[in-house]
N, C-alpha and C positions, 0 to 999 in steps of 0.2 A: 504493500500500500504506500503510496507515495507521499512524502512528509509534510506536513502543513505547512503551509507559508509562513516561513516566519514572518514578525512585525516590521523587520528590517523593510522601507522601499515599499509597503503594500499601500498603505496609506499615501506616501510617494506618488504612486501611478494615479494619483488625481491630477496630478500635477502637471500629467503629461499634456494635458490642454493646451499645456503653453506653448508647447512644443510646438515648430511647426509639421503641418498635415503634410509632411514629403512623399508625392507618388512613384512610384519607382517607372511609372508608364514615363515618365519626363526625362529617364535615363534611355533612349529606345534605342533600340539593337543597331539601326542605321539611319544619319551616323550617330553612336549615339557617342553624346561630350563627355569631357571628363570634369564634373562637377561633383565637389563633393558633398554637397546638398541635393541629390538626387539618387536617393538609398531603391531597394526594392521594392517591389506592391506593396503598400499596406494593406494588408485585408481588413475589412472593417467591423468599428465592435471588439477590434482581437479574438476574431472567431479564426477556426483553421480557413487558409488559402484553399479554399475547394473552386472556385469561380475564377476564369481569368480577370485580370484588372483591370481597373478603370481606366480608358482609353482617353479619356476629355480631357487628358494634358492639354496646357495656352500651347499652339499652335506656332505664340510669340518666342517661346523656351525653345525650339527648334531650329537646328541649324538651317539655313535653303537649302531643298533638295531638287532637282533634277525633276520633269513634270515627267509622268509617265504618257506613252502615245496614248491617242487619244484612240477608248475601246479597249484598252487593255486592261480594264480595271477584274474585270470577270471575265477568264477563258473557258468555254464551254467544251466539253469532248469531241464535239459535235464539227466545231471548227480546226480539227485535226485534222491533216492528211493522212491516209491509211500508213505511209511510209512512218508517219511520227507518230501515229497510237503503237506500231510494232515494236518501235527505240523505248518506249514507255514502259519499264519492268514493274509487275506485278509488286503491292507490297511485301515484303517480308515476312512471315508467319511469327508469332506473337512466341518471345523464348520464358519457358515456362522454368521458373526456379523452384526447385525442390523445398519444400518448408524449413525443414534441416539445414538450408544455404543461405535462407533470408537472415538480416542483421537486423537487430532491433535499430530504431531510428531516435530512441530515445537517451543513448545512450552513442553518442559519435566523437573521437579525437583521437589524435595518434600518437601522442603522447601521456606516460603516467602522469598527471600531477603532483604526484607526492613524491619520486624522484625527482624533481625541481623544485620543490621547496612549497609547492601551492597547496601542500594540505590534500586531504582526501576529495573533498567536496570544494571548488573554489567560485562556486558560485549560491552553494547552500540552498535555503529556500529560500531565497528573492525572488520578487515580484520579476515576471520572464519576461512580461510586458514593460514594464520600466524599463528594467533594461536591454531589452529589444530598442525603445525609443533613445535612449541614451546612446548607444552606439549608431546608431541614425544620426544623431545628432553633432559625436564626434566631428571636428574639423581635424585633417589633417594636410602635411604630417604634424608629429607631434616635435615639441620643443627640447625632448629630451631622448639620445640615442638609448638608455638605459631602461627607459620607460617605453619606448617603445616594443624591447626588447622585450620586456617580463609581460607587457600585453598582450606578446603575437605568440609565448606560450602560454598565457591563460588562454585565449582564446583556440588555443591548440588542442587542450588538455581534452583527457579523455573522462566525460563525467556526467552526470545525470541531466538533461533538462531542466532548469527549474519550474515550476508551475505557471500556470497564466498564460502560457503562449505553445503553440503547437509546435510539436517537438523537431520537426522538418525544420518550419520555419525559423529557428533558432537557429539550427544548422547554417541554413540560408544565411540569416543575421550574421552568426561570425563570420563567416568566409566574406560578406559582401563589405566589414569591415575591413577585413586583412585583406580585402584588391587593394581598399583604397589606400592602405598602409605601405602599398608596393609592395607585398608579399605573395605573388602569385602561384607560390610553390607551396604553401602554408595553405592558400585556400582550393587549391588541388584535392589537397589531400582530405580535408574536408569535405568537400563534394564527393571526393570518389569512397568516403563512408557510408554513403545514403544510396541504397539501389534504386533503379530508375522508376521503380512501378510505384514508388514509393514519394515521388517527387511532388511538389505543391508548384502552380505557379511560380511562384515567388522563386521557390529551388531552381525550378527550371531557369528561369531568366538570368539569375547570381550562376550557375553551370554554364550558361554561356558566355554569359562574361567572363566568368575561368578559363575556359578553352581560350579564348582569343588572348586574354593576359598572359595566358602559360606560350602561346604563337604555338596553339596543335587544334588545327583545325579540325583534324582527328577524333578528337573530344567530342564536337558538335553531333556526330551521327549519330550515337546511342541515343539523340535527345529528339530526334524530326516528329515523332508521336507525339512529346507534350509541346514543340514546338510551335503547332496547327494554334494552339486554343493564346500563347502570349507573343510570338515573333513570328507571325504570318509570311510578313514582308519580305523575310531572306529567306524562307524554308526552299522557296525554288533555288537560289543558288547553293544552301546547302545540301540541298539534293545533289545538284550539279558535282560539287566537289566531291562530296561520299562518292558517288560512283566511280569518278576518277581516282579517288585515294584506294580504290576496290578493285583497281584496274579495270572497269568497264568501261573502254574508251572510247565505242558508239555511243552507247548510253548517255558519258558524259558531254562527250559534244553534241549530242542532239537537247539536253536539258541545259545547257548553258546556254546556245540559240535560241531556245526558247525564253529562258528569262530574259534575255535582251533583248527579244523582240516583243513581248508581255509581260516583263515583270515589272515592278514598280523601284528595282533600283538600277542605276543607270552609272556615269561616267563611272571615275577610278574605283568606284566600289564592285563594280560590275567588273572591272576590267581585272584586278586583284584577285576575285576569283575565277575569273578564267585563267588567270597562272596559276594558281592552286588546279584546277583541272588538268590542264598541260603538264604541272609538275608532277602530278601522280598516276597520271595514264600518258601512254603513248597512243598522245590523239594527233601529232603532226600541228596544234595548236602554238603558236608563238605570240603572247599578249605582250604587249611595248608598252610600261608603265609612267605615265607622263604625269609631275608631282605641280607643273606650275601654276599652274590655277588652282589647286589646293589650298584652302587658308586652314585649316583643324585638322589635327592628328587623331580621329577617334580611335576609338577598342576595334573597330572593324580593321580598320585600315593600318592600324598596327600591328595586330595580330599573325592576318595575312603576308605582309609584307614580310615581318620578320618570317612565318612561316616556310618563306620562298628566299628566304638569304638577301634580303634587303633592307639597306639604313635609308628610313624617309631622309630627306633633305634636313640640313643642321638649325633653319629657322623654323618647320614645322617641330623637331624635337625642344628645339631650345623655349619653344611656347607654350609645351604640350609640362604639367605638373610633374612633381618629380617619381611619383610612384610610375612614372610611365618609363623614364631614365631606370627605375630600378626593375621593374618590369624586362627591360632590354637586356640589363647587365644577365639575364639569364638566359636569356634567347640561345636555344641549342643551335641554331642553324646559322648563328652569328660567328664569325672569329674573336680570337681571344682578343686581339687589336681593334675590332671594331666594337668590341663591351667594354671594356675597359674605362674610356671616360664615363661612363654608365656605370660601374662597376663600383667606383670612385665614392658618387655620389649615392649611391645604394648601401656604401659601407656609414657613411655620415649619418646614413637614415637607421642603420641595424637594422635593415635586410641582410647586407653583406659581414658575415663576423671578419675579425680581422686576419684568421688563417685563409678564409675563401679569397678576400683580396690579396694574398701572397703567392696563395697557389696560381690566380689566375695572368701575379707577375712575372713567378717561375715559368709559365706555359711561352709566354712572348720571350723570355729572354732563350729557353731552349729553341724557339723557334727563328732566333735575329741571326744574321751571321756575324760570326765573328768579331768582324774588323769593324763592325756597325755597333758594337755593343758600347761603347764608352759610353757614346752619346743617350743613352737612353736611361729610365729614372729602372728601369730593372738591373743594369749594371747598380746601380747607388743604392739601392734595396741589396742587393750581393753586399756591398760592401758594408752597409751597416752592419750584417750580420757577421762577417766574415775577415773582413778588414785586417790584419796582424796589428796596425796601430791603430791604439785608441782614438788616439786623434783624427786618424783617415775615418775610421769608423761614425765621427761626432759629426765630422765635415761632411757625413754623406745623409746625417741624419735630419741637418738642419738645413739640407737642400731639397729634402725630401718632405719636410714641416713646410716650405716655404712652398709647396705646389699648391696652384690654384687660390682663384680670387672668392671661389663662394666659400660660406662658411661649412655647409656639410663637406665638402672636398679637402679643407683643412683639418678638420674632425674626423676625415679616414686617414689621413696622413700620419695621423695621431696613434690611429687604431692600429693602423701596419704597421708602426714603428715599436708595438708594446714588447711583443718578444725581442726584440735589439737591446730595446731600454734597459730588458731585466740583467742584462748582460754587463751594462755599465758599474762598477763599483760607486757608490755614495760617496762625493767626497765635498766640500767647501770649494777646493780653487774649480769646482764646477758649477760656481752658481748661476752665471750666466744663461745655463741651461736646464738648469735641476728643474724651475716651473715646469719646461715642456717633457722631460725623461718623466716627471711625476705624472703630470697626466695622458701621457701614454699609456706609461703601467696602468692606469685606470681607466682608459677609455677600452684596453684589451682586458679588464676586471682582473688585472695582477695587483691586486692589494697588499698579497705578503710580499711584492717586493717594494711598493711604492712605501708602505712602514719601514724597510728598511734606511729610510732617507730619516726618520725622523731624531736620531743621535746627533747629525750633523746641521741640525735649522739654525742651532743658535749660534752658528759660525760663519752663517751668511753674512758679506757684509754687504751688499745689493742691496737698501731697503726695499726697492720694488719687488726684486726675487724673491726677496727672502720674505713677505708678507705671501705675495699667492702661492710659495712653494709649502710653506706653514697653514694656510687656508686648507689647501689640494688633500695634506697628510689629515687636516684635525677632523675633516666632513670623510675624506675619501677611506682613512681605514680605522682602526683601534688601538692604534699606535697611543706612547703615554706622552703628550704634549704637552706646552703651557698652554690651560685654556682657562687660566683666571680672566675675572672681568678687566683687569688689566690690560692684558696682551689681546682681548679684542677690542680693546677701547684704540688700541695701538693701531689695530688693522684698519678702524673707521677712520683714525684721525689722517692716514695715508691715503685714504681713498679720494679719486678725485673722479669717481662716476658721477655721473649726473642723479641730482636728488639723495648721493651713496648707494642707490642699490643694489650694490653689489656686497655692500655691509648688511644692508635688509635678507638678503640671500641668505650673508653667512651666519647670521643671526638666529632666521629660520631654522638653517639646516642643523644647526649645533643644538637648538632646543626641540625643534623636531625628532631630531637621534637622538635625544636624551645624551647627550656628550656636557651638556650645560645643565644645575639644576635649577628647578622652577625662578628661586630666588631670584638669581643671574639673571636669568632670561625676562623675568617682568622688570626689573629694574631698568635695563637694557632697552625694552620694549615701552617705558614710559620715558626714558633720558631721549630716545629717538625715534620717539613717536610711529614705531612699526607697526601698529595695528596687529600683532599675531592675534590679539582675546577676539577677536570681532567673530562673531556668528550669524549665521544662516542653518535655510535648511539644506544647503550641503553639507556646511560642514557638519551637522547634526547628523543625514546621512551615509556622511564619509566614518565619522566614530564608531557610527553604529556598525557598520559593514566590518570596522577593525576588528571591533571589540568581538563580533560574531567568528573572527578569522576566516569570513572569504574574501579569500586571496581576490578571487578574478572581479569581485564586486569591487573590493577598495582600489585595485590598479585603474578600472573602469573609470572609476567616480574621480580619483584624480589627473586620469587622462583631460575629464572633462575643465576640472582647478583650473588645470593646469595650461593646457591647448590655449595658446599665444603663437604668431609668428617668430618669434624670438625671446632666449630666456629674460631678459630684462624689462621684458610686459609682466611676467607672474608675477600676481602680487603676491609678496612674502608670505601674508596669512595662507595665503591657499599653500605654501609649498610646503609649512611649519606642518598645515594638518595632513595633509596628504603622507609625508614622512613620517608623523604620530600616526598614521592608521597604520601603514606597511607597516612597520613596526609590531604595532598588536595584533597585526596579520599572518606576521612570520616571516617579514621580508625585508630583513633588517641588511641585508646583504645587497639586496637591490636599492633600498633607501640611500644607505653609503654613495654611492657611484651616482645614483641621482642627483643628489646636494652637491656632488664635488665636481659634477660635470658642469653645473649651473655656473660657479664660479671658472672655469674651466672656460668655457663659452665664453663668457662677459668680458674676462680676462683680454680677449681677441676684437670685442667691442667696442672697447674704450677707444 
């Protein structure tokens, strides 16, 4: 029997009103944009997805499409030539699964929970509908690589439904989170836990979008049955393609003719999969993909694209959000050289850990020739690691920090260099450097060696260095520091961020972690007016979710604190509770590396 709802968030889901009513019909298959206010069907009431979805999306939310001929709206059999009812294969017979084979749909993830620290349950009994509307709601990405991280395994985890919301659609829900997170590989794996007979609208539509983020258009066949009742529009061309991917290569050039001469999608959409037809059958088909009238990089057109070994042009990517960059960094049919800058900013997001971006430097540097190698940042990766002088080693490391002007790109920089870091010895005449060796180690979660720095702080004589290298250690591990009110009265009175908050951060994160007690931290928080006491009904439902220890509630609820363009929007209150829930959560591990990234970030802002 299934547990009662706890009180956590029930009462909550009144609240959902506020919310906005997001239709997922507003995300539509072609082309459809990448916004992230434009979640899956709601089904209404919070009744199960039985009904396709409301189709009366504004008209004005759609990109221009391409008018279809006139008369094609409706093909009747009738207006067949006997040649093309012949090309026309019967459908498929209905594949019948054993009872014994079926999965429960209530229970979907692919990971334990509790081997990662999330506890048995990390969603408990909360309201399913709350938090269905809550991750709708998310904006991303998120402001913190670490926080992103411990999200995309709660939402990974393997664990019960919680109540209030049908059990598919939950499914649905996480995975259509983790597209937007750039996890295409995460929400894969989700979809491919739910059997197809088993799928809601809503599923259906988020499995599509999976397929085309994962670029395996492959994926889409299993789905053309529920495809009829929510994505009409492309079921003709993915007809077309399944055939060809099946090698039926009359078949497929006879339904690809047809959809462009009756279907209702047209230019480079049409033309994309006729390469996908071509690439999977030998139909004699040569489609010439032409990007310059193209102004939007959708799911369609990316998906395809990469599924045929092509990089849209660098101003549709460079427009197109960054999960669609991370997106790419995985594209199998991609080379390592052309994922790469992808790859970069996928690692800044935690999609990419920091071994995945190493491996994917080893892959280009075994494949450069020789004489070509100095020049490239995979030689200076070698040498960080590998170097016989430390110095050559330091020189390669701060040429490798210094890549790239976005902030996630210097944030994987960071990430790649954590294994070199831990390599480095602690010492004082390195303090020029020690902030960034420190948050390396931390941004690749090496905390026992980033402690290691903490004997040698007080020999910095850099007051710059030696405040954020002191910061990085006293939030980033459990090292034994000076953290009397003194020595952060020290850090605030050096700080020259705008407003301090960068002092409000560390304020937070120190009384958050319980590294400061109560005393300190109000004194502190009334000398500099941080607002940590202020309440709401977040943070009421943030404590509550702690103190309950589910994990995936409370990373949820402070994804939502938390979700800013950049760390120096969160306001400290929100970052103090969020770091006191994990905490009471069980995620004290994860809290650390959150606060210390914060100042981490900001550091790079000033």
């Amino acid at each position: 029997m299934r547990a009662r709802p706890d009180r956590l968030l029930l009462t909550a889901a009144i609240g959902l009103a506020a919310i906005p009513a997001l239709a997922l019909a507003q995300q539509s298959l072609l082309p459809p944009t990448f916004n992230d206010t434009a979640p899956p069907p709601e089904q209404a009431n919070g009744q199960a997805n039985s009904q396709a979805p409301d189709s009366s999306a504004s008209e004005a939310s759609r990109p221009e499409r391409s008018a279809p001929a006139e008369g094609s709206a409706v093909v009747e059999s009738e207006s067949l030539s006997p040649d093309e009812l012949a090309e026309v294969a019967p459908p498929l017979p209905p594949v019948e699964i054993p009872d014994a084979s079926r999965r429960d749909p209530r229970r979907v993830g692919a990971i334990d929970p509790a081997q990662w620290g999330l506890g048995d349950a990390p969603w408990g009994g909360a309201n399913g509908a709350f938090l269905s509307g809550l991750m709708r709601r998310l904006d991303t990405p998120l402001p913190s690589r670490w926080l992103h991280i411990a999200l995309r395994n709660a939402l990974l985890a393997r664990s019960d439904a919680p109540p209030e919301v049908h059990p598919v659609d939950w499914v649905a829900e996480r995975a259509w989170l983790l597209l937007r997170m750039g996890e295409a590989d995460a929400a894969a794996m989700l979809v491919a836990g739910v059997d197809v007979s088993d799928f809601t609208p809503k599923m259906t539509q988020v499995a599509v979008q999976s397929a085309l983020a994962s670029a395996d258009p492959g994926a889409l066949c299993p789905l053309r049955g529920n495809m009829a009742k929510v994505e009409s529009r492309v079921l003709a061309l993915t007809d077309a393609m399944c055939a060809g991917l099946s090698g039926e290569a009359s078949s497929a050039a006879t339904r690809i003719e047809q959809a462009r001469r009756r279907g209702p999608i047209t230019g480079i959409d049409h033309v994309l999969a006729d390469k996908v037809v071509g690439a999977g059958a030998d139909t004699g088909r040569a489609a010439t993909v032409e990007w310059d009238k193209v102004e939007a990089l959708t799911a369609w057109r990316f998906g395809l694209s990469a599924a045929t070994g092509m990089v849209p042009p660098a101003p549709l990517l460079g427009r197109a959000p960054a999960r669609v960059r991370a997106w790419q960094a995985r594209a199998p049919m991609l080379s390592a050289e052309q994922r790469l800058p992808s790859a970069r900013i996928a690692t800044g997001l935690g999609v990419f850990s920091s071994t995945a971006l190493g491996d994917l430097y080893g892959t280009i540097y075994d494949a450069t020739d020789p004489s070509d190698l100095p020049e490239t940042d995979a030689w200076q990766l070698r040498l960080a690691f590998a170097a016989r002088d430390p110095g050559e080693r330091l020189a390669a490391m701060r040429r490798l920090w210094g890549k790239g002007d976005d902030a996630l790109e210097r944030l994987a920089g960071e990430a790649l260099l954590s294994l070199a870091a831990s390599r480095v010895r602690p010492s004082p005449s390195l303090e020029g450097d020690a902030p960034k060796l420190i948050a390396s180690l931390l941004a690749g979660g090496n905390e026992a060696a980033a402690a290691r720095w903490a004997p040698v702080l007080g020999d910095i004589d850099d007051e710059g260095a030696a405040e954020q290298a002191w910061a990085l250690v006293a939030l980033g591990t459990t090292a034994e520091v000076d953290l009397s009110a003194s020595r952060i009265e020290d850090f605030i009175d050096a700080d020259t961020s705008a407003n301090k908050y960068r002092s409000k951060l560390l304020v937070a994160g120190l009384a958050g972690l319980g590294r400061i007690d109560s005393e300190t931290a109000t004194a502190l928080n009334r000398s500099y007016g941080l607002g940590l006491g202020r309440t709401s009904s977040w943070t009421r439902w943030m404590a509550e979710a702690g103190t309950r220890r589910q994990s995936g509630s409370t990373l949820l609820l402070a994804a939502i604190g938390m979700q800013a363009n950049s760390p120096e929007r969160i306001p400290s209150a929100h970052l103090f509770q969020s770091l006191k829930a994990m905490r009471s959560a069980g995620l004290e591990s994860q809290a650390r590396l959150i606060a210390a990234e914060m100042i981490a970030r900001t550091a790079r802002a000033r």
